[in-house]
N, C-alpha and C positions, 0 to 999 in steps of 0.2 A: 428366323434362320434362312439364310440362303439354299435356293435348291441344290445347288451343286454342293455347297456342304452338306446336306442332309443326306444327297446321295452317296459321298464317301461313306459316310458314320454309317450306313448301313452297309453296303459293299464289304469294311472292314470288319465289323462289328461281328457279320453274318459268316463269314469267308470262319475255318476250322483250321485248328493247325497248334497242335499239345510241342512242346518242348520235343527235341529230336523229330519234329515233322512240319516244321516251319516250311515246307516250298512252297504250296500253293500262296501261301500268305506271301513268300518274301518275292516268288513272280509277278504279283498286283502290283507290288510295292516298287519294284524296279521297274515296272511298267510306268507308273506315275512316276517316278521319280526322275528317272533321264530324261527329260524336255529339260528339268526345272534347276542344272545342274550344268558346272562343265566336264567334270569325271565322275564314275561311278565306282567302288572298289567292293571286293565282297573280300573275305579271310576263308581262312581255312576249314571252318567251324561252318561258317553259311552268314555271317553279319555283314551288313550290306550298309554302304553309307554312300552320299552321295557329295561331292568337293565345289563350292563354288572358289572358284582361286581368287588371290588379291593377286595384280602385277607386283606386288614388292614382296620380295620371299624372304623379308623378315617380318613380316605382318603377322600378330597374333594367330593364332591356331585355335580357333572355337569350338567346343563337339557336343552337339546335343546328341543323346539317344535315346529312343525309346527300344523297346523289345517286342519281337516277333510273336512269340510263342505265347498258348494261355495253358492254364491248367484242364488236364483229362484225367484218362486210364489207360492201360499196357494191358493185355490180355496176356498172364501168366500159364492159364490151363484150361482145357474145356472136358467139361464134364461128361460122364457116360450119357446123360441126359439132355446135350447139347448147349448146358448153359455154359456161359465164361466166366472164368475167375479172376481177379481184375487186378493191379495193385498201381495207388494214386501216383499220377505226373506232378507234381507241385499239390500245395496243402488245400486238405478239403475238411470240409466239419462234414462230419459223417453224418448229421442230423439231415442234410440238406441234397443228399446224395441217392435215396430210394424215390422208386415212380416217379422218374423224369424220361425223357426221350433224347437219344444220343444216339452220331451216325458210327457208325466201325469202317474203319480202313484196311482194307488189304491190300498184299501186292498189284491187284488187278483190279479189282472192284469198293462200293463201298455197300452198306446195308443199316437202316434203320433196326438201333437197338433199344432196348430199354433195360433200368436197373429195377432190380427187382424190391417187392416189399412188402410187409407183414401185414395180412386185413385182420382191420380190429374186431374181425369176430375169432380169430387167436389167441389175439391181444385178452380177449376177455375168459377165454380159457388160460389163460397164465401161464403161454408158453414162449415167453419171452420175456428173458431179467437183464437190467442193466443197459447201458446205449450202444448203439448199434457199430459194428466194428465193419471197415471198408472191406475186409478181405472177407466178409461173410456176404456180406452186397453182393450177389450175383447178378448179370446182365445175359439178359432174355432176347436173342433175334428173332427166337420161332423155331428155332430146328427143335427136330426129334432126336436125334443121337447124336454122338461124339463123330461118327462117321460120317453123319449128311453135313455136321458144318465144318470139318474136313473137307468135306468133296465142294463146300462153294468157299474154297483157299483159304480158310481162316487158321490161322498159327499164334500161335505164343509171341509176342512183342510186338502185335498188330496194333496200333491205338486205337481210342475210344476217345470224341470229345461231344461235347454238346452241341445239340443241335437245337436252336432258340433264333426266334424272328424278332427283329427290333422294331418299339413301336414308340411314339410319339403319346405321353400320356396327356388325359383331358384338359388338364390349364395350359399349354405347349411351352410349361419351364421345366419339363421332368422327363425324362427318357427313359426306358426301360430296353437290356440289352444284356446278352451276354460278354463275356471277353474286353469291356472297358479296361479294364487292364491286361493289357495294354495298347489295344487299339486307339484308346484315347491320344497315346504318344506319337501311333503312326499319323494320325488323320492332321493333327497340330505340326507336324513338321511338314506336311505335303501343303496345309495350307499355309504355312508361316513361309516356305517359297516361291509359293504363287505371288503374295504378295510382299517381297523383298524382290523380285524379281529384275525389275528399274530401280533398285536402287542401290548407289554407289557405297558399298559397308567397308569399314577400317581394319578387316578383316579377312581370315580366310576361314570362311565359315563349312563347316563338317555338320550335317543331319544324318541321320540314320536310325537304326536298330541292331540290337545285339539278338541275339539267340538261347537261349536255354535259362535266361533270366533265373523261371519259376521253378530251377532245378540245383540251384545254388549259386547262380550270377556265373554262370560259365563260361560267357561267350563275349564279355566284356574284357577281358583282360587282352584275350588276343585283338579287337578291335582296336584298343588306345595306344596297344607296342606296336601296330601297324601303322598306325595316323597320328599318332604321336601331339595329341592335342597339348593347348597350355592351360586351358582349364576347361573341365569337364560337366555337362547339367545332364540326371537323366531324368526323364521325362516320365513321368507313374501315374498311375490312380492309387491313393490309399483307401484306409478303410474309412468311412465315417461313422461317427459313434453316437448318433444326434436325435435320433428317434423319441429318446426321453427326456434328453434336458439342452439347453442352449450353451450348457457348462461343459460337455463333456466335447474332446478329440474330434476333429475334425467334423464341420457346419456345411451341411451341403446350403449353395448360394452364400457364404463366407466367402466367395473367392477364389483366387490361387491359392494353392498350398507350400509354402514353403518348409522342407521338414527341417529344421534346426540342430535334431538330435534324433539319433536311433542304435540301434547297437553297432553299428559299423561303422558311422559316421560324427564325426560333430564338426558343425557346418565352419568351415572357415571364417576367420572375424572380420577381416578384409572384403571376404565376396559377401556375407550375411550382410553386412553396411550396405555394399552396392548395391543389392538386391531389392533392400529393404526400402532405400533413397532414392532407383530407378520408377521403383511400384507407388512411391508415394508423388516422386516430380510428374507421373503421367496420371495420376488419379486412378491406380487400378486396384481395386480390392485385394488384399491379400489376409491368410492367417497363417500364423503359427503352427506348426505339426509335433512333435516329439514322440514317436514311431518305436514300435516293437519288435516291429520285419526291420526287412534290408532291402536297398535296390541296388540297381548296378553302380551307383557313385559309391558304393561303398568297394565291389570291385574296381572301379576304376582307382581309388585315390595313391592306393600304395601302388602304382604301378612306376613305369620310369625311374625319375628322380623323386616322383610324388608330382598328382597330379591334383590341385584344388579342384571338390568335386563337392555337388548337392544336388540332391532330388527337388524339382519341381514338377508338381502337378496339381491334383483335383482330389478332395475328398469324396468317394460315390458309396452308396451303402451296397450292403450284401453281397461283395466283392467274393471272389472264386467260388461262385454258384453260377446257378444259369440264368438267375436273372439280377441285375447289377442295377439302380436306380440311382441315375446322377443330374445333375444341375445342368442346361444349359448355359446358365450365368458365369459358372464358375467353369465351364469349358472357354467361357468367350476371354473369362479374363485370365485365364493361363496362354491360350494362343494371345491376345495383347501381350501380357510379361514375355515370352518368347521370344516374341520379334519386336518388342523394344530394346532387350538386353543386345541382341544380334546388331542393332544398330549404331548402338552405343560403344560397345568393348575394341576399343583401337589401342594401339601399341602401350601408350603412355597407363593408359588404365590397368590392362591387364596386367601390367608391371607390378602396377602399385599393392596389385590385387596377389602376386602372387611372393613380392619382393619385401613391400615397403615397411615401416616399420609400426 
């Protein structure tokens, strides 16, 4: 892997920012992204996308996106004892949520937290039945009272996200990292620009990120009535399920991911071909997904008139924890699928894709 990509994938990966606290993330993001663009628009919400124009303003409308935000915590109340009460930004398996390290955000400052957890010498006096529920997860900064974490500005709606260093694991095909979803999306469209950059597209091609994604797809709908794309790709990590068998949902190094089916979506039979036929005339590995979540394509598609929409991305394991372990291989061939399709979708296609019979 190239250094300059390594060093986004860490920038981003490393960079904090829960649903409803997207700035720092979406100022990096706008910082790279205006050289590699010739407008830049943001909405209402905070979704940021960046316009390369075609000279003919009937030229297809393309809109990749990924999303800003990862999953954290809200501090709801702090206790007489100075801890905080937390309740989740986007879904957590509450197994996975005690004795980890996390920063807190306040208006003014930020401060090294940790969530709290049961030592199994507890455990073995039998004072704990059943698994463990988020809103009993306290998160511990240090203070003594309700009053001292008070007095260094801490309030009720402050968030809380992970704090986790990304590292390059020992065979250098395997990455370990928080926030792959969805940093994986932002880092794929900054480099899938650099390198379309010289090159003359059939299109007018729209990259970006929505906002509030891991809160219920929030921030796509006002993106795509803004930009008004003609067919829509969002850019994810899902979950992979691979650890035990080569049988089961999503094979990290399988690939791109193309998801087919999920509850909000099934994938178009027009765009599934192209997709399908694109990945096969360039030699780029792809699998099959069929998904339990939802992404923003599934916001997007009923928007407008209807807009044909499907998620692509990458299966990574242990997705919305703090540490997320993905494929190199299957990041290289989702940025290839990206910026082949980009090349490819000129007027006549996308017609057929969104018209034909």
């Amino acid at each position: 892997m190239e250094e300059r990509i390594w060093n986004r994938i860490v920038k981003y990966t490393e960079l904090q920012g829960t649903s409803g606290q997207e700035h720092a993330i979406r100022k990096a993001f706008r910082d790279d992204l205006t050289p590699l663009v010739d407008e830049v628009v943001q909405n209402g919400l905070g979704g940021l996308y960046g316009i390369r124009k075609h000279t003919d303003a009937d030229a297809p409308r393309v809109m990749f996106g990924a999303h800003l935000d990862e999953v954290g915590f809200i501090v709801t109340a702090v206790t007489a004892r100075g801890m905080l009460v937390v309740a989740p930004v986007g879904g957590w398996n509450p197994y996975t949520v005690s004795a980890q390290r996390f920063t807190l955000f306040t208006r003014d400052a930020s401060y090294p937290v940790v969530s709290s957890a049961v030592s199994p010498h507890f455990l073995r006096e039998g004072g704990v039945n059943g698994a463990p529920k988020i809103e009993d997860i306290l998160f511990d900064g240090g203070f003594t009272s309700q009053d001292e974490a008070w007095s260094f500005g801490i309030r009720r709606g402050d968030f809380i996200v992970p704090d986790v260093k990304t590292v390059m694991l020992a065979n250098g095909k395997r990455v370990v990292s928080k926030s792959w979803d969805n940093r994986f999306g932002l880092v794929t469209i900054l480099n899938a620009l650099e390198n379309l950059q010289h090159d003359a597209l059939p299109n007018t091609l729209i990259m970006g990120a929505n906002v509030q994604e891991e809160v219920g797809l929030r921030g796509v709908g006002p993106a795509v009535n803004q930009l008004q794309p003609d067919l829509f790709f969002a850019l994810d990590s899902s979950a992979a399920d691979d650890t035990k068998s080569d049988q089961a949902q999503g094979q990290m190094d399988g690939g791109a991911l193309l998801r087919v089916f999920d509850p909000g979506v099934i994938m178009p039979l027009r765009l599934k071909e192209f997709v399908l036929d694109t990945a096969n005339d360039a030699h780029i590995p792809l699998q099959y997904f069929v998904a339990k979540g939802g992404t923003d394509a599934h916001g997007a598609q009923s928007q407008n008139n209807g807009i044909p929409s499907v998620a692509l991305g990458v299966a990574s394991r242990y997705i919305h924890t703090h540490q997320t372990v993905w494929s190199v291989a299957d990041f290289e061939a989702a940025q290839a699928l990206v910026e082949t399709l980009a090349r490819k979708l000129d007027k006549t296609t996308v017609h057929d894709i969104v018209y034909g019979d």
